[in-house]
C-alpha positions in Angstrom: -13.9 -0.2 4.7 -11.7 -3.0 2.6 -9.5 -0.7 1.1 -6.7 -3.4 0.9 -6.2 -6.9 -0.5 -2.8 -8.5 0.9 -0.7 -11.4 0.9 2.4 -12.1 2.5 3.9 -15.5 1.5 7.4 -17.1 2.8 9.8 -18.3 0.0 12.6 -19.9 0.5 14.4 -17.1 2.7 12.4 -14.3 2.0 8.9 -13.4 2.0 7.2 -12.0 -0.9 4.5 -9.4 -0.3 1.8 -8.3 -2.4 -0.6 -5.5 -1.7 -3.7 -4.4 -3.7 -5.1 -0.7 -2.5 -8.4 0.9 -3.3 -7.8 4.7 -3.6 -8.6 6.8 -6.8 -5.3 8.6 -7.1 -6.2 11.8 -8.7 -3.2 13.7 -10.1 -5.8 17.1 -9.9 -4.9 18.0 -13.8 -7.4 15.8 -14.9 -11.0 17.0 -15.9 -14.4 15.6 -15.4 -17.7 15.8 -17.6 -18.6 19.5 -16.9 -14.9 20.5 -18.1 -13.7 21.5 -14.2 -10.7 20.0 -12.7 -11.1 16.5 -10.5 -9.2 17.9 -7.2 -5.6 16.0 -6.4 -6.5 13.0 -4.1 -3.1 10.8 -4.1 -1.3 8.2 -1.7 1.8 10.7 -0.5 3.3 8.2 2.4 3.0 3.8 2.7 4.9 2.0 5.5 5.4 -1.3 6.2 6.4 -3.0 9.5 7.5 -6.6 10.1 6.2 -7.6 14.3 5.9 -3.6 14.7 9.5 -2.6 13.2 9.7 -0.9 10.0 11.1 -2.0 7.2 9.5 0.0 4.2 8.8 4.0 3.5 7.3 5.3 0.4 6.7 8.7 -0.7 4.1 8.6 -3.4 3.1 11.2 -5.6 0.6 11.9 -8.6 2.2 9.7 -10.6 1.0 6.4 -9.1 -2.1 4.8 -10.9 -5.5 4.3 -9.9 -5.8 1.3 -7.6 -1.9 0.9 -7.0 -0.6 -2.3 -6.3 2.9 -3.1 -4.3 4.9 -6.0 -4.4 8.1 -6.0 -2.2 10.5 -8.7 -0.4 11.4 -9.3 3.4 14.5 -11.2 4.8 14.2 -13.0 8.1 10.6 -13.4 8.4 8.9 -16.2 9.1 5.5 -18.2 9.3 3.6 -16.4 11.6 5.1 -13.1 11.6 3.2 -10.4 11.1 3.4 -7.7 8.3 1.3 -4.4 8.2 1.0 -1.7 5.4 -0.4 2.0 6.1 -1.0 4.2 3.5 -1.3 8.2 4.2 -3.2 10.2 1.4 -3.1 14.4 0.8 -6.8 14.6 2.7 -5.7 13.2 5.8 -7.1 10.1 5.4 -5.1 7.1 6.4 -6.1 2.8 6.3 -4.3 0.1 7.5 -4.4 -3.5 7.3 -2.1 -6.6 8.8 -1.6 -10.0 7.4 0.3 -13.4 9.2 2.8 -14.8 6.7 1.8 -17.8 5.1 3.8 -20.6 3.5 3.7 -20.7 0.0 
């Protein structure tokens, strides 16, 4: 499954990345055709690690949009290194992805 899109750039001294995730983010207040409640589905946890080590925790709720997208700098990285993002949602499903940083 290619739930997420990513890029992790270097720039100047820090590394810019970007992260585009597939996930419906359902706040469970919202209704469907047939009048009944669409059930919560929602991102609640996203890491990021830099070579294994982390360096960003999120706790998400319902108020994140469909199809979030993430855009967040790293100090003392460079070409080569490796960045990964994992995302947790409220069913127990879970994705993760890596990327190399790139130069710019």
């Amino acid at each position: 499954m290619d739930n997420m899109k990513m890029r992790a750039q270097l720039k100047g001294d820090f590394v810019e990345v970007k992260v585009l995730m597939s996930h419906p983010m359902e706040t469970g207040r919202r209704k469907d055709d047939f009048d009944r409640l669409v059930p919560a589905h929602f991102v609640q946890l996203l890491t990021a690690t830099l070579n294994g080590k982390a360096v960003l925790e999120a706790q998400w709720g319902t108020g994140v949009s469909k199809n979030p997208y993430l855009t967040f700098r790293l100090k003392g990285a460079k070409v080569g290194d490796i960045v990964a993002v994992t995302w947790y949602d409220n069913h127990g499903a879970t994705a993760t992805q890596d990327i190399a940083v790139t130069s710019a």
